[in-house]
C-alpha positions in Angstrom: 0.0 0.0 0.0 3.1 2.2 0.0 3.0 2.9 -3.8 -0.4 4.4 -3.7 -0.1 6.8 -0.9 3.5 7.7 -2.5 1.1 8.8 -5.5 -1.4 10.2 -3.4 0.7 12.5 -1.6 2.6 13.6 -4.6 -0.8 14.3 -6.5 -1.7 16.5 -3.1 0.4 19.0 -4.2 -1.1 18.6 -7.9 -5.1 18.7 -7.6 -5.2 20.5 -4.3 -7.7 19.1 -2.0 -10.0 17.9 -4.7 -11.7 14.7 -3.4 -12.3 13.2 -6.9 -8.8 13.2 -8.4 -7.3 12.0 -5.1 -9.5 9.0 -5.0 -9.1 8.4 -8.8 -5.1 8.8 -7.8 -5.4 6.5 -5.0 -7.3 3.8 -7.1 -4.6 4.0 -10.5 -2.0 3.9 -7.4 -3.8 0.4 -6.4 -3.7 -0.6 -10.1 -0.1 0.1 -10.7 1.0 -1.6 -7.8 -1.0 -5.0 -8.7 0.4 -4.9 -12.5 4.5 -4.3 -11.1 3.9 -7.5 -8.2 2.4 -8.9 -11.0 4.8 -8.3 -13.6 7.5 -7.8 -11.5 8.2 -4.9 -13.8 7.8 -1.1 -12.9 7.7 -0.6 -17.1 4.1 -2.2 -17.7 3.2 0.7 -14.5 5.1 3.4 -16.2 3.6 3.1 -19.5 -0.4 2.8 -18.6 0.5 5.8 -16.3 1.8 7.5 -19.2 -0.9 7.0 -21.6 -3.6 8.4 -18.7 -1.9 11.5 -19.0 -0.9 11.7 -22.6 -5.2 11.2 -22.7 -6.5 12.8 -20.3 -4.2 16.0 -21.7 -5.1 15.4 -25.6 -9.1 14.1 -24.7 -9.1 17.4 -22.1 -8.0 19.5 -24.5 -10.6 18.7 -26.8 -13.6 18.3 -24.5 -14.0 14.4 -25.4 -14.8 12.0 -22.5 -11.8 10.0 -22.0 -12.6 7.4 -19.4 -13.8 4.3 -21.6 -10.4 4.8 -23.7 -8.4 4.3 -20.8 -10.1 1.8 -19.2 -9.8 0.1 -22.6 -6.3 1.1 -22.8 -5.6 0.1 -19.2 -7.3 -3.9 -20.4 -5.5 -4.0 -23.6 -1.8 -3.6 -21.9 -2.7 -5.9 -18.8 -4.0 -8.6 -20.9 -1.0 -8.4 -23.1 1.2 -8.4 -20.3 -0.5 -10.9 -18.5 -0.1 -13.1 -21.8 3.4 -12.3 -22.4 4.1 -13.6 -19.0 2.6 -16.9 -18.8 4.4 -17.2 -22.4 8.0 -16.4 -21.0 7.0 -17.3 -17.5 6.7 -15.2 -14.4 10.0 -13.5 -13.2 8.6 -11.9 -10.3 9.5 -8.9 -8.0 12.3 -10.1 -5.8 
């Protein structure tokens, strides 16, 4: 649980004290921290974090809702992971 209140407190400083991005923050936090035990890989993490942004900047920026594209997004890369583990085998976090 260390890894989402690292990107809760961080995000703090980013949003302010608003309710809804911190709990959206805390949840992706979860997220990222089950795909890198899974994985054992902080890169699978890195990149779904940056494609949130990269969307939510772009989809922001032009007044489109963005949610089901990166919940999409955010399947797409876990199931491929997920296969490309059980293909290579799991390394795991050590």
């Amino acid at each position: 649980a260390l890894i989402p209140t690292i990107f809760m407190f961080y995000h703090i400083g980013r949003y302010g004290e608003n309710v809804t991005a911190l709990n959206s923050v805390l949840f992706f936090g979860f997220i990222a921290m089950g795909v890198t035990l899974i994985t054992g890989s902080l890169i699978t993490a890195h990149a779904i974090h940056f494609a949130n942004n990269a969307a939510v900047t772009f989809f922001t920026a032009t007044a489109t809702d963005v949610s089901l594209i990166i919940w999409l997004y955010l399947a797409l890369v876990t199931m491929l992971t997920i296969i490309v583990e059980v293909k290579y085998g799991f390394k795991g976090g050590n």
